[in-house]
C-alpha positions as CSV (number, residue, x, y, z in Angstrom):
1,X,26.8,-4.9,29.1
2,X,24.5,-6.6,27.4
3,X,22.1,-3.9,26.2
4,X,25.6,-2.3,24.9
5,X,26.3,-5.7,23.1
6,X,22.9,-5.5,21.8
7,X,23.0,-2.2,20.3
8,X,26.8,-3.1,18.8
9,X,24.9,-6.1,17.2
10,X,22.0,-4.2,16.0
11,X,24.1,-1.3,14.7
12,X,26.6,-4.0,12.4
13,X,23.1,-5.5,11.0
14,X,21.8,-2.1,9.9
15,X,25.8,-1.2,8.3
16,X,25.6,-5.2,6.7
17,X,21.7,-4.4,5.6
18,X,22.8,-0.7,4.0
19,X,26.3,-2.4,2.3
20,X,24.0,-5.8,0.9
21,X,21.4,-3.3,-1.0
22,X,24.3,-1.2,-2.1
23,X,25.6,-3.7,-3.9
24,X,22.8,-5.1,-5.4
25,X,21.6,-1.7,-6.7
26,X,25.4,-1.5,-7.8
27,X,24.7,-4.8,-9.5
28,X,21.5,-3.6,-11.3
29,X,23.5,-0.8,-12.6
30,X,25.4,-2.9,-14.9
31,X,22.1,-4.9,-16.2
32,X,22.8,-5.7,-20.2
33,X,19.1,-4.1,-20.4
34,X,20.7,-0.4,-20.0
35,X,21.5,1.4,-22.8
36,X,25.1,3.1,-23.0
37,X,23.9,6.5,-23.1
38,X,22.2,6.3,-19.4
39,X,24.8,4.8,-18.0
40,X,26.9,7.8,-19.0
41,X,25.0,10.2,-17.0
42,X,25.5,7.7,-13.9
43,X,28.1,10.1,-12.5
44,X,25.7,13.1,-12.5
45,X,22.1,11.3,-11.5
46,X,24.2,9.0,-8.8
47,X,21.2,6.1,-8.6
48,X,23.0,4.0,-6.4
49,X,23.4,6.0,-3.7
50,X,20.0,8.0,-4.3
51,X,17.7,4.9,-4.6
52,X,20.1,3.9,-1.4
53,X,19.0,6.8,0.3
54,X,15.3,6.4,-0.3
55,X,16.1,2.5,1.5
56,X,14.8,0.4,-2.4
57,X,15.9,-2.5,-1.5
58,X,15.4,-5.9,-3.9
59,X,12.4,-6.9,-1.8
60,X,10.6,-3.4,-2.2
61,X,7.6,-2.5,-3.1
62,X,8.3,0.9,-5.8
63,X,6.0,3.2,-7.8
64,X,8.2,5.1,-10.0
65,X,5.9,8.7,-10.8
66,X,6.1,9.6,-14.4
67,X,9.1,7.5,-15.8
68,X,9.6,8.7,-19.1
69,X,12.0,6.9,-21.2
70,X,12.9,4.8,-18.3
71,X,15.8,5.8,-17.3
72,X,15.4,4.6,-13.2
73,X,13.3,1.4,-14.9
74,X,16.6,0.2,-16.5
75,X,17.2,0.2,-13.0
76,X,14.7,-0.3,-10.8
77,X,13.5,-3.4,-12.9
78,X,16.3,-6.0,-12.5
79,X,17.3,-4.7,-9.1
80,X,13.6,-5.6,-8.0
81,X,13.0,-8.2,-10.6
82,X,13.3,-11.5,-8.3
83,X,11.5,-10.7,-5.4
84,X,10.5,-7.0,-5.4
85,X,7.4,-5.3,-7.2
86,X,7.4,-2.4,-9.4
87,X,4.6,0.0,-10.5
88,X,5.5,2.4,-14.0
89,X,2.5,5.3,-12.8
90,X,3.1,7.3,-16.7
91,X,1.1,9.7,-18.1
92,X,-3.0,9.3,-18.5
93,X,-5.2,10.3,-20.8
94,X,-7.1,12.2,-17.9
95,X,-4.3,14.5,-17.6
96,X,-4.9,17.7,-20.2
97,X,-2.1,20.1,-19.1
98,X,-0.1,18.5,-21.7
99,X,-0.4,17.7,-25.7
100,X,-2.0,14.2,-26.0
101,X,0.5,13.5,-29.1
102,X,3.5,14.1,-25.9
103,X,1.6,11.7,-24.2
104,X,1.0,8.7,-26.1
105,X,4.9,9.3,-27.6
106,X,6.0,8.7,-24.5
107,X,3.6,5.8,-23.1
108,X,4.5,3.8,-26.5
109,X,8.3,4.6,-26.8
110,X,8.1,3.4,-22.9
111,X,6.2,0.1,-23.8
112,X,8.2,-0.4,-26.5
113,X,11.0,-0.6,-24.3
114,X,9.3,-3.4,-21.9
115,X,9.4,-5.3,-24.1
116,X,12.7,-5.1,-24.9
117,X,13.9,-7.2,-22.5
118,X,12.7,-10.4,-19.9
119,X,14.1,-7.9,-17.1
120,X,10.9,-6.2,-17.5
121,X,8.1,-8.3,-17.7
122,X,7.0,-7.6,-14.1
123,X,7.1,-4.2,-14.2
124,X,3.5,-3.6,-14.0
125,X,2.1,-0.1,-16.2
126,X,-0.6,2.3,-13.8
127,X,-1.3,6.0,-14.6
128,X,-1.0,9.3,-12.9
129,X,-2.6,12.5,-13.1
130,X,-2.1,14.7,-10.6
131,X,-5.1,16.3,-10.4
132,X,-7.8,13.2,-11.4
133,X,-7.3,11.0,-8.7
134,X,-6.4,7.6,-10.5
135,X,-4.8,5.2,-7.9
136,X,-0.9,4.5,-9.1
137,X,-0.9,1.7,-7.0
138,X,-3.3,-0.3,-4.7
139,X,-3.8,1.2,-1.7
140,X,-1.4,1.0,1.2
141,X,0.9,-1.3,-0.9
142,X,4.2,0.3,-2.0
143,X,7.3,0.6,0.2
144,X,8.5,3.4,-1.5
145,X,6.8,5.9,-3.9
146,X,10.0,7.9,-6.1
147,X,9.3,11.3,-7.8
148,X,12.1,12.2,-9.9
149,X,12.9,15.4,-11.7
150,X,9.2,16.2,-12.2
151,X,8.1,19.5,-12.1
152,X,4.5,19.6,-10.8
153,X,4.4,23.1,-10.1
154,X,3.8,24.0,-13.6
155,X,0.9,22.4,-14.0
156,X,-2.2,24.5,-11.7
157,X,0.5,25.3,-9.4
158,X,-0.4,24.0,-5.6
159,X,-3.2,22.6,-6.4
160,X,-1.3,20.2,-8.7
161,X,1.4,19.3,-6.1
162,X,-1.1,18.7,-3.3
163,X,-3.0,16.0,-5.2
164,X,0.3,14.6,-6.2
165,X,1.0,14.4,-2.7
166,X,-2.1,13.2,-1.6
167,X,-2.3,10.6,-4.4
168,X,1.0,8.9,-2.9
169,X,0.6,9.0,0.4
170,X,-2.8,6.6,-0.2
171,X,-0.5,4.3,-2.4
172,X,2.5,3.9,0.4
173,X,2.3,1.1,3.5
174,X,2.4,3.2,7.3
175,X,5.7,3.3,7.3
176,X,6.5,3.9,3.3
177,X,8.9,5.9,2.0
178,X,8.3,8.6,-0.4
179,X,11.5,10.4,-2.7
180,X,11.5,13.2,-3.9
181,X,14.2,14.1,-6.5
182,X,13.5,18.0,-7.8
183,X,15.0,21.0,-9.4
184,X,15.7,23.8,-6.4
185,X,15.0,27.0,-6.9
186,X,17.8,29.1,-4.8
187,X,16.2,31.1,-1.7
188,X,17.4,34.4,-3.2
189,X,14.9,33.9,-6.2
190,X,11.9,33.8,-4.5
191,X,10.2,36.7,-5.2
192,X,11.1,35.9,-9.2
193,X,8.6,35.0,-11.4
194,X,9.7,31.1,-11.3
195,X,7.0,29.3,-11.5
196,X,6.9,27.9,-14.7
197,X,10.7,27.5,-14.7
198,X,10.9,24.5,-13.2
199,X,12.5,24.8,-10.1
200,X,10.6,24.6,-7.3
201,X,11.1,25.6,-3.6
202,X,12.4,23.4,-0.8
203,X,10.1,24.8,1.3
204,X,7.4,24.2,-0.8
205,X,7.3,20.6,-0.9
206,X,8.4,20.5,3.0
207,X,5.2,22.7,3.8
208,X,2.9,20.7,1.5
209,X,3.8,17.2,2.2
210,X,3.5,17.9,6.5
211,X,-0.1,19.0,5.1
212,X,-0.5,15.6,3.5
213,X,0.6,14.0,6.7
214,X,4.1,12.8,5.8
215,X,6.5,13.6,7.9
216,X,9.9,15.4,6.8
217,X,12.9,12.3,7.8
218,X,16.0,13.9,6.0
219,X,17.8,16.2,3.3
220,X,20.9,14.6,1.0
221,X,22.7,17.2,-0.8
222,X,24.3,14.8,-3.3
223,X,22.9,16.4,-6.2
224,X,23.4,20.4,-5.3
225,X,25.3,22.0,-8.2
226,X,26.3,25.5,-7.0
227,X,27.1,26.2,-10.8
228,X,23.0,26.2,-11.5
229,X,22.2,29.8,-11.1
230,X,18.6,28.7,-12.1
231,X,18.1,31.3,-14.2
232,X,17.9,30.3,-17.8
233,X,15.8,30.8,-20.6
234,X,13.9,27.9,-20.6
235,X,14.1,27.2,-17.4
236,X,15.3,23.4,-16.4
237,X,15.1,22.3,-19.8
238,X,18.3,24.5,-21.1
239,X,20.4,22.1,-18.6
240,X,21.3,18.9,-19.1
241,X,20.3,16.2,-21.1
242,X,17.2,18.4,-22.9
243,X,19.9,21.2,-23.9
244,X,17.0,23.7,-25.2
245,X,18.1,26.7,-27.2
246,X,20.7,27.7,-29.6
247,X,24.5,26.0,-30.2
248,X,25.9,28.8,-28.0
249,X,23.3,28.5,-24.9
250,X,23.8,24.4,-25.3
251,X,27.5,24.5,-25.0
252,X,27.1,27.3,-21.6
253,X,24.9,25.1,-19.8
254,X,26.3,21.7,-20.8
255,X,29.8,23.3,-18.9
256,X,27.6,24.2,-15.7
257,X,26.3,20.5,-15.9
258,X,22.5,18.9,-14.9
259,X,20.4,21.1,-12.6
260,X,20.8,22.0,-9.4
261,X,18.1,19.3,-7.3
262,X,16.9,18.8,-3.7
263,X,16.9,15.0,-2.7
264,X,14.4,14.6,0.0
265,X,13.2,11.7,2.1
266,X,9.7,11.9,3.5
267,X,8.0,9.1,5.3
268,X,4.2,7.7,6.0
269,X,3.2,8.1,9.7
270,X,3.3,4.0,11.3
271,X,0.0,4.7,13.2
C-alpha cells in the first residue's frame, strides 16, 4: 500500500512539476519584450508546448544553436531570466559556408535586439560553427541544448551534422537534453535529390546522434503538416515566414502553411 501511495504521490509531483513550467513558459509568452509579429506565428511554432517538451524549465540551463532574429530568445530570455541561464551560440566568423556580410547582419541586428530590453541582459552571446569546434557553452554545463529549424545538411552534408552533434553533446550535463526542431523530408523522397533543400531525414539525425552517444527518448508530432509536400522550388525557404519566389508561389505556399518539422527529444547518457 504504501509503495502504491508513493507512486500516486510521485506521479501528482511530476503532473504539478509539468503544469508549474507550463505556465511559466505560458507567462514568458506574453513578455512586453516580444514583438507583435512573433507572437502571430505562436499558433504555428507552438513554443509552449515544444520548449515544454524539451523539459526548459525557469531554472534551466539552455544553449539556443543559431538564433537568428531571436525569435525563441523573446522567449527563452524572461522565462529563464531570474534563476535560469541562457547561451545565444550565433554565427562565427570561422564558419565560411556562408556570406560574411549574412553573418555579421545577423549577429548585429541580434545584439541590437539585446539591448533592447533589461529582459536580456543575461543572455550571454557564444559562437557556433559546425565544423570548427568552438565550444557554445562550457563544458558539461547546459540542461538543454535547442536546435531549431536549422538545416545543417546543407553545409558539407554529414560531416557538418556530426560535428554539430558532437559539439553539443560536450556542452550538455549527463543527463541534458538536446531538441531538435527540423524540416522532414517525407520517406517517399528519399532517393530525390534533397539535399540542399532543406529537409532532412528522420532517420538521419536518429542514426547520427546514437553515433554521438545520445540516446533517442521520444518523437512529438506537433508540428507535422501533411499539406508540406516538400517539394518546392526553393526548398524550405518557399514556406513560411521566408515566402521565396514570385506573388503566385508566395500566395500557394502561404495556404499550405510553415514546413512540415520533426520535433525530437534526445538525451545525454547519466553515466
Amino acid at each position: 500500500m504504501l509503495s502504491k501511495l508513493l507512486g500516486v504521490s510521485l506521479l501528482l509531483l511530476a503532473s504539478y512539476a509539468s503544469f508549474s513550467t507550463s505556465a511559466d513558459i505560458s507567462q514568458a509568452l506574453q513578455h512586453e519584450a516580444r514583438t507583435d509579429a512573433n507572437k502571430l506565428r505562436d499558433t504555428a511554432r507552438k513554443p509552449e508546448q515544444t520548449l515544454t517538451f524539451f523539459q526548459v524549465t525557469p531554472q534551466s540551463t539552455v544553449v539556443e544553436i543559431w538564433p537568428g532574429s531571436g525569435w525563441y530568445t523573446e522567449v527563452l530570455a524572461p522565462l529563464l531570466a531570474e534563476q535560469g541561464k541562457l547561451y545565444a551560440a550565433h554565427f562565427s566568423d570561422k564558419f565560411s559556408l556562408l556570406p560574411a556580410d549574412y553573418m555579421q547582419k545577423g549577429r548585429a541586428d541580434y545584439n541590437a535586439k539585446l539591448a533592447s530590453h533589461p529582459v536580456y541582459k543575461n543572455v550571454t552571446v557564444t559562437e557556433f560553427a559546425p565544423l570548427a569546434g568552438i565550444d557554445i557553452a562550457p563544458p558539461a554545463s547546459a540542461d538543454v541544448v535547442l536546435s531549431i529549424r536549422n538545416q545543417f545538411y546543407i553545409f558539407d552534408g554529414e560531416t557538418s551534422l556530426k560535428h554539430a552533434l558532437a559539439n553539443f553533446y560536450r556542452a550538455l550535463k549527463p543527463g541534458g537534453v538536446l531538441g531538435v526542431v527540423a524540416p522532414r523530408l517525407p520517406d517517399h523522397l528519399l532517393d530525390t535529390n534533397w539535399k540542399e533543400s532543406g529537409y532532412v531525414p528522420e532517420q538521419l539525425w536518429l542514426d547520427l546522434a546514437t553515433e554521438a552517444g545520445f540516446s533517442f527518448e521520444a518523437r512529438n508530432d506537433m508540428l507535422l503538416n501533411p499539406k508540406d509536400t516538400a517539394q518546392h522550388p526553393e526548398g524550405v525557404w518557399s514556406m513560411p515566414p521566408t515566402l521565396a519566389g514570385n506573388a503566385a508561389e508566395k500566395a500557394k505556399h502561404l495556404a499550405i502553411g510553415e514546413v512540415n518539422q520533426m520535433v525530437l527529444k534526445f538525451r545525454k547518457p547519466r553515466s
